[in-house]
N, C-alpha and C positions, 0 to 999 in steps of 0.2 A: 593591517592594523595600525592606529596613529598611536606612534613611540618613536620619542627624540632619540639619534644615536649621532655622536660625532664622527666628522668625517675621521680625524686623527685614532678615535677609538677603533672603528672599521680596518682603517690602515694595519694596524697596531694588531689587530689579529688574524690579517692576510697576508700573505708572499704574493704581492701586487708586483705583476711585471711592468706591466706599464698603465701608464694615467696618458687618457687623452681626451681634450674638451675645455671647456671654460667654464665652470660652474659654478659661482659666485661666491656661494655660502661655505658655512664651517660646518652644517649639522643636517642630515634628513629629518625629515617632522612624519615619517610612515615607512612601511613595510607592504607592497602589493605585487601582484602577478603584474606582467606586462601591459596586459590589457586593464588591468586596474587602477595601475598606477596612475596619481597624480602628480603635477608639479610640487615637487619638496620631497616626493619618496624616491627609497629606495627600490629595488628592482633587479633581475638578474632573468640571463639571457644561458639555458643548459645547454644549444647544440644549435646550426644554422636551421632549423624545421621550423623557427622560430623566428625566422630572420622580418618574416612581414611586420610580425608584433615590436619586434626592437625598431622598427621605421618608423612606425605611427606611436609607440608609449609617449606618454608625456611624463614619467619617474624621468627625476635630475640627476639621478646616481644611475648608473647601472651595472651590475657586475658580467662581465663578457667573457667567454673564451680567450685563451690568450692567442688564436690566429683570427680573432675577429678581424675582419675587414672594412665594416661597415663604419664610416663616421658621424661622432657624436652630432647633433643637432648645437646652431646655438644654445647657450645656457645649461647644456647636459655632460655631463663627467661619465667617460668611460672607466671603471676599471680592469684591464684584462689580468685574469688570474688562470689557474691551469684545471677548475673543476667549481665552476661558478655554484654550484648545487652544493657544495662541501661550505665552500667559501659563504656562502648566505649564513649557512648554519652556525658557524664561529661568528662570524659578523653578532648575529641574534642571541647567543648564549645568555648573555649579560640579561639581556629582555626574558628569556625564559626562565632564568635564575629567579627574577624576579617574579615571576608570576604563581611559583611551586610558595603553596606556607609555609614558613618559617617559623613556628610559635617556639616561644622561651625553654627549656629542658624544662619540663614538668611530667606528676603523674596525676593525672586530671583524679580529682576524689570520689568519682563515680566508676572509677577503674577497678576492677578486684586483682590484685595481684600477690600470687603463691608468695608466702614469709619464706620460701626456698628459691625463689627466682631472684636472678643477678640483674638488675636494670641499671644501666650505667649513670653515671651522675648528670651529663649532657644527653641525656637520652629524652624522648616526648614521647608518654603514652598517652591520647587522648578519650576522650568520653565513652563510655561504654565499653573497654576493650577488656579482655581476660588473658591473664598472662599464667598459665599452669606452672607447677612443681618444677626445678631447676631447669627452667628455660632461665636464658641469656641474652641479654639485650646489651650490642654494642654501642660503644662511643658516638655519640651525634644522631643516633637512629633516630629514626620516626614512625610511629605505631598511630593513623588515624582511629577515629571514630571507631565502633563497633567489630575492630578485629580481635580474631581468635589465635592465640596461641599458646597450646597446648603443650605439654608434660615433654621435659629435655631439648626443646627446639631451642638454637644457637642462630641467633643473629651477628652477622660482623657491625663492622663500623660504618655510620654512614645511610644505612639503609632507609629505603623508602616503602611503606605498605598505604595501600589507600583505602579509605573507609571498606569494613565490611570483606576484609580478605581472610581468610581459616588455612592456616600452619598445623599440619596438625602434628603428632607425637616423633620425634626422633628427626623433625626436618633440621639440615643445616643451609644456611645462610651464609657466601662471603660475604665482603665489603662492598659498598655502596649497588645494592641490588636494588631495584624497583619493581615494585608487583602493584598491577590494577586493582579496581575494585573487584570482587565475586569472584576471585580466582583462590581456588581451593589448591594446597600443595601438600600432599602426604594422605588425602583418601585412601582405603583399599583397592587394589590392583580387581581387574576383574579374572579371577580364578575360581573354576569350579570343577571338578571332578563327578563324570557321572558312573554311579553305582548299580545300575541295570532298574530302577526305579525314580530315582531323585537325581538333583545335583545337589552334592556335597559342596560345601565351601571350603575353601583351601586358605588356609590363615594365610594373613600378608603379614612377616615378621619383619620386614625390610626398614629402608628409613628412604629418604630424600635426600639428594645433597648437590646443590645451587651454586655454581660460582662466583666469583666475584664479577663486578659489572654485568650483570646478566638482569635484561628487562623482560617480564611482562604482562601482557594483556590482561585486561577484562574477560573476565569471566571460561577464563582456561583452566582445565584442569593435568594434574602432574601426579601418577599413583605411584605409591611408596615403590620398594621391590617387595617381590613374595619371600626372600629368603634378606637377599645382598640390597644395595642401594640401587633405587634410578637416579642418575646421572645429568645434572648440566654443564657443561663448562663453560669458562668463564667469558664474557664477551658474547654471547648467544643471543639470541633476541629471535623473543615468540610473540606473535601478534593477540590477536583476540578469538575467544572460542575455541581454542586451539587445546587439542586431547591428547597426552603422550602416556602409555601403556603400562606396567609395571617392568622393571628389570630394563629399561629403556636405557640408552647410554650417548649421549646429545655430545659433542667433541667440541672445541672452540671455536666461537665467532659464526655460528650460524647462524642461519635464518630461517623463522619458520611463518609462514604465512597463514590467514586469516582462514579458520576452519581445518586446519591440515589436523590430519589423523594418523598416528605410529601406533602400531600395535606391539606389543609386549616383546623384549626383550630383542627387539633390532638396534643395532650399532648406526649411528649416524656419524661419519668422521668429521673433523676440522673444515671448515669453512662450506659445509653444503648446504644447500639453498631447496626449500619445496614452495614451490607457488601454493597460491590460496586453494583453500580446498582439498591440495591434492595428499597422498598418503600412502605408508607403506606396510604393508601385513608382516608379521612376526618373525623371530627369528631371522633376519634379514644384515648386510652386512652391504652400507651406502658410504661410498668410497669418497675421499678426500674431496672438496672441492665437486664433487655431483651436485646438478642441479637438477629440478626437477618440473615440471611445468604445471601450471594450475592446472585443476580436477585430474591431474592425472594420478594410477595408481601403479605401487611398485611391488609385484609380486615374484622376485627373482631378486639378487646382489647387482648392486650397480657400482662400475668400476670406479676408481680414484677420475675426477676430470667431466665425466662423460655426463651429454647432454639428453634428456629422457622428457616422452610426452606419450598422452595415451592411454587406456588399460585395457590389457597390460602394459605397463610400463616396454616402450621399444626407441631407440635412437631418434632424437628428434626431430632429425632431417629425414628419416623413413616415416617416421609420422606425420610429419607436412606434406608430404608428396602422397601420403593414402586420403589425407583430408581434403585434399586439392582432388582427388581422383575420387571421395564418397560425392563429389556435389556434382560429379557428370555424371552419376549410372544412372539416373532416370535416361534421360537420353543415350547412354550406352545400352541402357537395356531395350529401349525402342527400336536401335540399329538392329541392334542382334535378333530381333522381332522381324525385321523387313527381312534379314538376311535369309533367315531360315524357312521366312513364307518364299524369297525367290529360290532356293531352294530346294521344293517340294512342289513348286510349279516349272523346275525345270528338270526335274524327275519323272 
């Protein structure tokens, strides 16, 4: 993308170990991949796999590994830092800041909002939006377009919702949370009791409750608990289409990827990771730091640490080595075909 950034700015929000090269200017005029890049942008280099594209770029910046080896071209500045992937993204902040809307603390006059509900004085609710009976809208929020927030939901400070998002009753909100557009947070859990005829429905009396710093996606959904709360902690981050269960209990700083599915009232601890798609059935109990691999599923507890792929869910280095082994049985099973015919002709 072409966006002026100073060099001194960039500096100014990197632990640059070292500068090498002669690059003339004071400021990048772009932001592009390696192979993108033109003379005057910026550019960054995450691991040597990468090392042909850093030969031939023409970006005049470029952010490198701090045991880079490779030296700059006339006219191009190295920067080596220790996580050039991190480092791009503070570098760009500034550039991102600007591009989220900003509009004035207002409550747009096409808003309906409950003569019981607290909306903070620097707060923005914008066009179309509904704000129910003693909901709470914190300091500096932002409520776009056509969102719904319904009876007691608690926003902190800071928050972000984008057009067309639904809170629904008893959700809370820490500080500076962001939610995509079409992402519903506090639906009914799926519960149902069957009676030797029907399924009954099993009230969801629970509520929602979202940490602070916790981002996400479009059009994911998060169901209340059936009794207690489901659970995010804080620093979490869920991608897009993304389904968590009722009585669900999410711990700090994870991650959950694009389509991943948790069924009802599994514990996910502090820092675990599920690839896209992948998911894990109910009642379940996914240890500290577990990662998990995309499509895979986890029907058993997975320890604090441990690396899983599969379904069921099995060690992931056992799982590499059965997938490396499903793509020879055609021809394994050919052998074992000759084997058996010389076998009965030598019978």
């Amino acid at each position: 993308m072409r966006a002026e950034l100073s060099l001194d700015e960039i500096r100014a929000r990197l632990e640059v170990a070292e500068e090498t090269g002669d690059f003339a200017g004071t400021s990048v005029s772009g932001i592009a991949t390696l192979k993108e890049a033109i003379e005057g942008d910026l550019s960054f280099m995450v691991s040597s796999k990468y090392d042909s594209d850093l030969e031939a770029t023409a970006a005049s910046v470029v952010l490198v590994p701090d045991n880079c080896a490779r030296t700059p071209r006339p006219g191009q500045l190295f920067l080596k830092v220790a996580h050039p992937g991190l480092a791009l993204s503070r570098a760009c902040e500034s550039i991102a800041q600007s591009l989220w809307p900003k509009p004035e603390a207002v409550v747009h006059p096409s808003a309906v909002v409950d003569p019981s509900a607290k909306v903070h004085e620097t707060a923005f609710v914008g066009p179309l939006c509904v704000i129910g009976a003693n909901a709470t809208i914190g300091a500096g929020s932002q409520i776009h377009a056509g969102t719904v927030i319904e009876t007691e939901v608690v926003l902190g400070e800071n928050c972000w919702l984008s057009p067309n998002v639904s809170l629904m009753r008893d959700t809370r909100l820490g500080d500076r949370v962001r939610i995509h557009s079409g992402t519903v947070i506090g639906a009914d859990g799926f519960g149902y009791e069957f009676n030797g005829s029907a399924h009954e429905k099993e009230p969801q009396l629970g509520s929602v409750e979202i940490g602070s710093d916790v981002e996400i996606g479009a059009n994911s959904a998060i169901d209340r608990g059936r009794l207690a709360a489901t659970c995010v902690g804080e620093g979490t981050k869920i991608d897009n289409h993304v389904q968590i269960g009722h009585n669900v209990r999410i711990g700090k700083h994870c991650i959950l990827c694009a389509q991943v599915g948790i069924a009802g009232s599994t514990v996910i601890e502090d820092f675990a990771v599920f690839g896209g798609r992948a998911g894990a059935s109910g009642h379940l109990t996914i240890g500290q730091g577990a990662q998990v691999a995309g499509c895979s599923a986890a029907f058993s507890d997975l320890a604090p640490g441990s690396k899983s792929g599969g379904t069921p869910a099995i060690p992931l280095n056992v799982y590499q080595r059965i997938t490396v082994v499903q793509r020879k049985l055609p021809e394994l099973f050919k052998r074992v075909q000759r084997l058996e015919s010389q076998l009965r002709q030598s019978s």
